[in-house]
Every structure is written in structure tokens, then in C-alpha cells.
C-alpha positions, 0 to 999 in steps of 0.5 A: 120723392126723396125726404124732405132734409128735416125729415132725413135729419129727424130719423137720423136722429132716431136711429142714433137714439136707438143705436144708443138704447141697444149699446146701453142694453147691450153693449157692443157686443150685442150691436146688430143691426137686427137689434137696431131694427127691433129697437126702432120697430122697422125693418134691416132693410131701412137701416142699410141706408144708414149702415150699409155695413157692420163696420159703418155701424160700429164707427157710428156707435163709438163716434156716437158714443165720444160725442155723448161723452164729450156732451154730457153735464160736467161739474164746475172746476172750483179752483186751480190745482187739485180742486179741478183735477178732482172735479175731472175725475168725478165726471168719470166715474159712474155715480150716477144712472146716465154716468154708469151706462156710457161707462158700461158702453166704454168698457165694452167698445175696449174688447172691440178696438183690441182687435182692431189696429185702426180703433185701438189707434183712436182709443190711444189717442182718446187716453192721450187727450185725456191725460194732456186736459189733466196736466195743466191742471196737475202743474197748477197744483204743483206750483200752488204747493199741493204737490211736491217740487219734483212732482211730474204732471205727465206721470200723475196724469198717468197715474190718475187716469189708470186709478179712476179707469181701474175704480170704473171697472170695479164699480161696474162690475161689483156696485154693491161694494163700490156705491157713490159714497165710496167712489168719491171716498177712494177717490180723495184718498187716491188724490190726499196720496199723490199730494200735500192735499186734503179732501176734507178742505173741498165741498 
């Protein structure tokens, strides 16, 4: 007899958890199913209903991984302009335990869609809407005077994203040098030099 639908739904659920254990461990590097497997206490042969190939697994994993991203706690924007795209920025950066793991994840799914046409076009994309959510809000600070006349939002949508992306990576790989503290501190450096804005005037 087949599960019963909540029951599919719940191991379902399970998989994608231990999914998420393994790539937060491990990254995608180390995603088997073998790993999955083991995370869960069951055998291969189980999850081949769910991943009948590696592929299947890897597309889980990073759409897993967006909806996790897309999903987690977000700071209030507090008001138009600078205000909100630094808010945006902060929930990038890996300033707490849960912000560094999905950011650990992120940063190993970047060597996997370097070889792959068809990732590397959803990872493309993926900076391309994050760069277009900042741009409204970069145009707000240009007309509310926090930016110069000729500033170009596309361009400091651009520039921010590469700053905050650069400062993940570092982060990641040398924490004792890049604490919270000094996260946010380069951060409202990085926004005061792109703008006639002061961090000091934000909480």
C-alpha cells in the first residue's frame, strides 16, 4: 500500500532537512546521497525514490537552498533611501550562525555552476534580481539627496552587491578578522563612500 499523502509529505520533509544538515556540514561538495542516507539513518536505495540521479539531487539541494534564502528572517526597511539598502545588505552577511551557514552553502554551489551552463544561467540570474530589488531603493536615495545628481543606480546596485559578496567571502574564510562588529563597520564605511550619507544617523 502506497503512503498515505501527509505521510510522503512528512519524509519528504525529512529528506529536505537532511539534505540541508549535509550541505550546511559539508557543502556541495561533499552531497551524496550516501551522505544523505547516513544523515537520515536509511539506506540509498530509499532515497533513489526521491533522487533517482545525482543531478536530481543537486537541483534539490540549490532549490532548497533559494527557498531557505528567500524564506529566512529579514530586518525592517526603516526608510526610503540608504536606510533600506543598507538594511538589504546586512541580511547578506553572515552575522549570525544561521546567516553563515546558508552563506557557507552559497559559496560552495558557485564552483558547481561554474561548470554547468544551465546553473551557472540561474546563478546569473539570481544576481540579476538581486541587483534589480536594490535599484528602486538606490534611486530613492538619489532623489532624497543621499547620493549625487549623476549617481547611476544600476552601477551602485553593481558595486554593492560585489562589495557585500567580496566581504562574505572573507568573513567566511577569516572570522577571527571579520566579526559582526566589523562586518557592519566596513559595511556603513562602504555605503558613507558611494554617498552623501552618514551611518552614524541610522540605529
Amino acid at each position: 500500500m502506497p503512503p498515505a499523502p501527509g505521510d510522503r509529505e512528512a519524509r519528504r520533509e525529512e529528506v529536505s532537512e537532511a539534505v540541508w544538515r549535509v550541505l550546511a556540514e559539508k557543502g556541495f561538495g561533499g552531497l551524496t546521497l550516501r551522505a544523505v542516507a547516513a544523515a537520515m539513518g536509511v539506506s540509498t536505495g530509499m532515497l533513489m525514490h526521491y533522487f533517482p540521479t545525482k543531478r536530481a539531487l543537486l537541483t534539490h539541494a540549490l532549490d532548497l537552498l533559494e527557498s531557505r534564502t528567500a524564506d529566512r528572517p529579514r530586518r525592517p526597511h526603516p526608510a526610503p533611501g540608504l536606510a533600506t539598502v543598507r538594511a538589504m545588505l546586512l541580511d547578506i552577511l553572515p552575522l549570525t550562525p544561521d546567516d553563515t551557514a546558508r552563506n557557507r552553502v552559497w559559496v560552495s554551489s558557485w564552483d558547481l555552476s561554474l561548470a554547468d551552463d544551465d546553473l551557472a544561467t540561474a546563478q546569473a540570474a539570481r544576481y540579476t534580481r538581486l541587483r534589480s530589488t536594490l535599484h528602486p531603493h538606490l534611486e530613492a536615495a538619489r532623489d532624497l539627496g543621499e547620493l549625487p545628481p549623476t549617481a547611476n543606480p544600476d552601477r551602485l546596485a553593481a558595486s554593492a552587491v560585489a562589495f557585500t559578496h567580496g566581504l562574505v567571502v572573507q568573513a567566511l574564510f577569516d572570522p577571527a578578522h571579520f566579526p559582526r562588529d566589523v562586518q557592519i563597520t566596513l559595511l556603513d564605511g562602504f555605503l558613507a563612500s558611494v554617498g552623501l550619507w552618514a551611518p552614524d544617523d541610522q540605529p
